[in-house]
N, C-alpha and C positions, 0 to 999 in steps of 0.2 A: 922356260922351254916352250917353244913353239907346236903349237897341236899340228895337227896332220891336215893339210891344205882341204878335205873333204869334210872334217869337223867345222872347221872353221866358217865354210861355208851354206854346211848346212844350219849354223848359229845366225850367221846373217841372214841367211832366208827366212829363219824365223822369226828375229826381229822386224822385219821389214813384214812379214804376215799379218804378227800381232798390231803393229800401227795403221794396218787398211784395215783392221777388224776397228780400230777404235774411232779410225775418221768416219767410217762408214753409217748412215744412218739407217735405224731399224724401221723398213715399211710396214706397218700393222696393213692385214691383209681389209680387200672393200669387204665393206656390208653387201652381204644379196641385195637387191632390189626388190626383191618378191620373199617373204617370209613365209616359206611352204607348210604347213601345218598338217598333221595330221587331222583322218574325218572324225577323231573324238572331240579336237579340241573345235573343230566348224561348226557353229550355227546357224540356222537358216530361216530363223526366225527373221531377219530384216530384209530376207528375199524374200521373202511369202508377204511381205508387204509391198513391194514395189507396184505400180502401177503404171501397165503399160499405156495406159490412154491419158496420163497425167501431160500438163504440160511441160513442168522440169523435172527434171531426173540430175542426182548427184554424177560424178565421172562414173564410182564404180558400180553405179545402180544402171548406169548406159553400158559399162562392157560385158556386165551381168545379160542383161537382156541382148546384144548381139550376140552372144553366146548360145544363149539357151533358143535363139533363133535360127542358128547355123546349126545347135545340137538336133533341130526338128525338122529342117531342110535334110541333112545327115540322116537321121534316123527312118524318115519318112519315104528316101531314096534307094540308100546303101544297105538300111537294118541294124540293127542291133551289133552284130559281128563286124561290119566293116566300118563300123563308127570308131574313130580313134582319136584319141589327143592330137595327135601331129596333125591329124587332116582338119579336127576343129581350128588348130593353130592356123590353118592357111586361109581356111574357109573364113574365118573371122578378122583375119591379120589382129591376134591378138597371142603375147606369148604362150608358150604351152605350160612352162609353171605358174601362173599368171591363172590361167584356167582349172588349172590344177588346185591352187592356191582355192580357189571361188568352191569348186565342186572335185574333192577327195578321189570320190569314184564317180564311172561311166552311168553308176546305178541310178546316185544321188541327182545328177543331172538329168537321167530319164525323169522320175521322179518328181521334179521343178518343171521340167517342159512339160510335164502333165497338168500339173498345179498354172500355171502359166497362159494353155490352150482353153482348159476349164475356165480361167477368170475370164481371157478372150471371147470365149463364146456367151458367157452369162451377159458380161458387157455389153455386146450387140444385141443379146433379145432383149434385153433390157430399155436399150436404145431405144427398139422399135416399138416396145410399150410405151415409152413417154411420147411418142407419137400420136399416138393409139389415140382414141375419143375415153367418154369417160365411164362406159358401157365395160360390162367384164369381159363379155363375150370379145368384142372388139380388142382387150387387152391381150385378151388369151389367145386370139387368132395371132396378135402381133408376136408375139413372145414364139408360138412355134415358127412362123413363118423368119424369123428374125434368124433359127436355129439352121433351117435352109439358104437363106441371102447367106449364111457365114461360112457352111459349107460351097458355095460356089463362090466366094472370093477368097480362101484360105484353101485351098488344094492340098496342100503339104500339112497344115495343122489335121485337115479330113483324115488323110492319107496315115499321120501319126496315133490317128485315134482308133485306126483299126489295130493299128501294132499295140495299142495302149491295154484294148479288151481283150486282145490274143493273153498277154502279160497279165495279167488279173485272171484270166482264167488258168493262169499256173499257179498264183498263191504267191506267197510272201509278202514281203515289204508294200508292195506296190497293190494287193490288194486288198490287205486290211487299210493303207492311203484309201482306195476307191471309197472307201464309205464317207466320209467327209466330202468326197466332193460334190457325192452325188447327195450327201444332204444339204451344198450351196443349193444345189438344183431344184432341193424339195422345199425348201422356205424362199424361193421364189415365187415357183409356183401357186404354192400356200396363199402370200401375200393378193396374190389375182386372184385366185378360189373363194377369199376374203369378201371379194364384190358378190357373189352371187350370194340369193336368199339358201343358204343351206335347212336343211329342216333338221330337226333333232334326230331321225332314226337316220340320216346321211354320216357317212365315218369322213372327217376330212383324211385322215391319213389315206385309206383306203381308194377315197375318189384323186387324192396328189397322186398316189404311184400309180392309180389307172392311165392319168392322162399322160403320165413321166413317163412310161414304159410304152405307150402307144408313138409319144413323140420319138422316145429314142430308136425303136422298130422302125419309124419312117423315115427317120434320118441314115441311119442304118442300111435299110433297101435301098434310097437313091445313090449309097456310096457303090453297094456293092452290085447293084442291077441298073446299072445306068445305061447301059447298051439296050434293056430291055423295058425301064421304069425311068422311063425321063424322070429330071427332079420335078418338074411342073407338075407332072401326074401323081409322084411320091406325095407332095405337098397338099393335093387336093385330096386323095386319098386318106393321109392323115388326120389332116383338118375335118371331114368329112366321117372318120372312127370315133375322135374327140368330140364331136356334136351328139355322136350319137350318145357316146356315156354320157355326157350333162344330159340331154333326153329321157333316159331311165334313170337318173335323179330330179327329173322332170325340174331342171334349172334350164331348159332352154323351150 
């Protein structure tokens, strides 16, 4: 007996379904290209090695660093608030998971461009010590003087460092960070304090953070009084305080 013209055809349509299921090959979906991670599973330990004055850099130790260069341009400009993924994305022409991927949160990234400015800046007084003659005095003039040449050719890292101490005077993350870097600061110093005859009742600690804290005050005033305290002035000025403390440790 013959089924009813509308059975029958919905038998052949399914027949004819089930054989495009079976010709059909199954596309396993792509891999991301960017393996997004969460910030538990980020380390950042092989950023805080990079070296920006190195002569090679791996690829991702290069889009690291244009990053965290566009996040200091950004930061330095726009703020804190209108720093965003997307606009690093553009700033940088690098993807936004990609960045994402590198630096979890906007925090973490502050953070590195901190860590980053700080080794920049030690690098150049550092520079201008190995210039220096072999006299302490002479090292030590280079080393702050070195702190000013880097404030007038890095405007935007300047500019990032006042945002940097506003942020540390709120607390958190980023100011218990401050103490590390400013102890790169302090065994710098240390190591040039090294050259002078210190006497026994001198504290090195005590005469490091005198000249640290005078350096950082002058650095400081030529950013924020420069209308009124040329850097030229700031720098003699400063230079000029530091003389005086080696003087009442009767080192100069």
């Amino acid at each position: 007996m013959l089924q009813p013209r509308r059975n029958r055809q919905t038998r052949h349509e399914t027949m004819r379904s089930a054989s495009a299921v079976k010709s059909t090959k199954i596309v396993k979906p792509a891999k991301p290209t960017v393996n997004v991670k969460t910030s538990k599973d980020v380390k950042f330990s092989s950023l805080s090695l990079i070296d920006p004055f190195a002569k090679k850099h791996s690829r991702s130790q290069l889009q690291q660093i244009r990053i965290i260069e566009a996040a200091i341009e950004s930061f330095a400009n726009r703020g804190i608030e209108a720093t965003t993924y997307a606009r690093l994305a553009r700033d940088c022409n690098i993807s936004r998971p990609l960045i994402h991927h590198y630096f979890p949160t906007l925090a973490s990234l502050f953070l590195m461009a901190a860590k980053h400015i700080r080794r920049s800046h030690l690098e150049a007084a550092m520079f201008n010590v190995k210039k220096a003659g072999p006299e302490a005095w002479d090292q030590l003039k280079a080393f702050v003087e070195g702190s000013f040449d880097w404030i007038e050719q890095h405007p935007n890292y300047a500019k990032f460092w006042l945002l940097y101490y506003y942020q540390c005077g709120l607390g958190g993350a980023i100011a218990s960070e401050h103490t590390a870097l400013v102890k790169a600061g302090e065994e710098s110093l240390q190591s040039i304090l090294s050259g002078f005859n210190l006497r026994k009742s001198d504290d090195p600690y005590v005469l490091t953070k005198s000249i640290q804290m005078t350096a950082i005050g002058g650095t400081l005033s030529a950013l924020t009084e420069s209308r009124h305290l040329p850097g030229k002035k700031a720098r003699e000025i400063t230079l000029s305080a530091i003389a005086s403390i080696l003087r009442g440790h009767r080192l100069l």
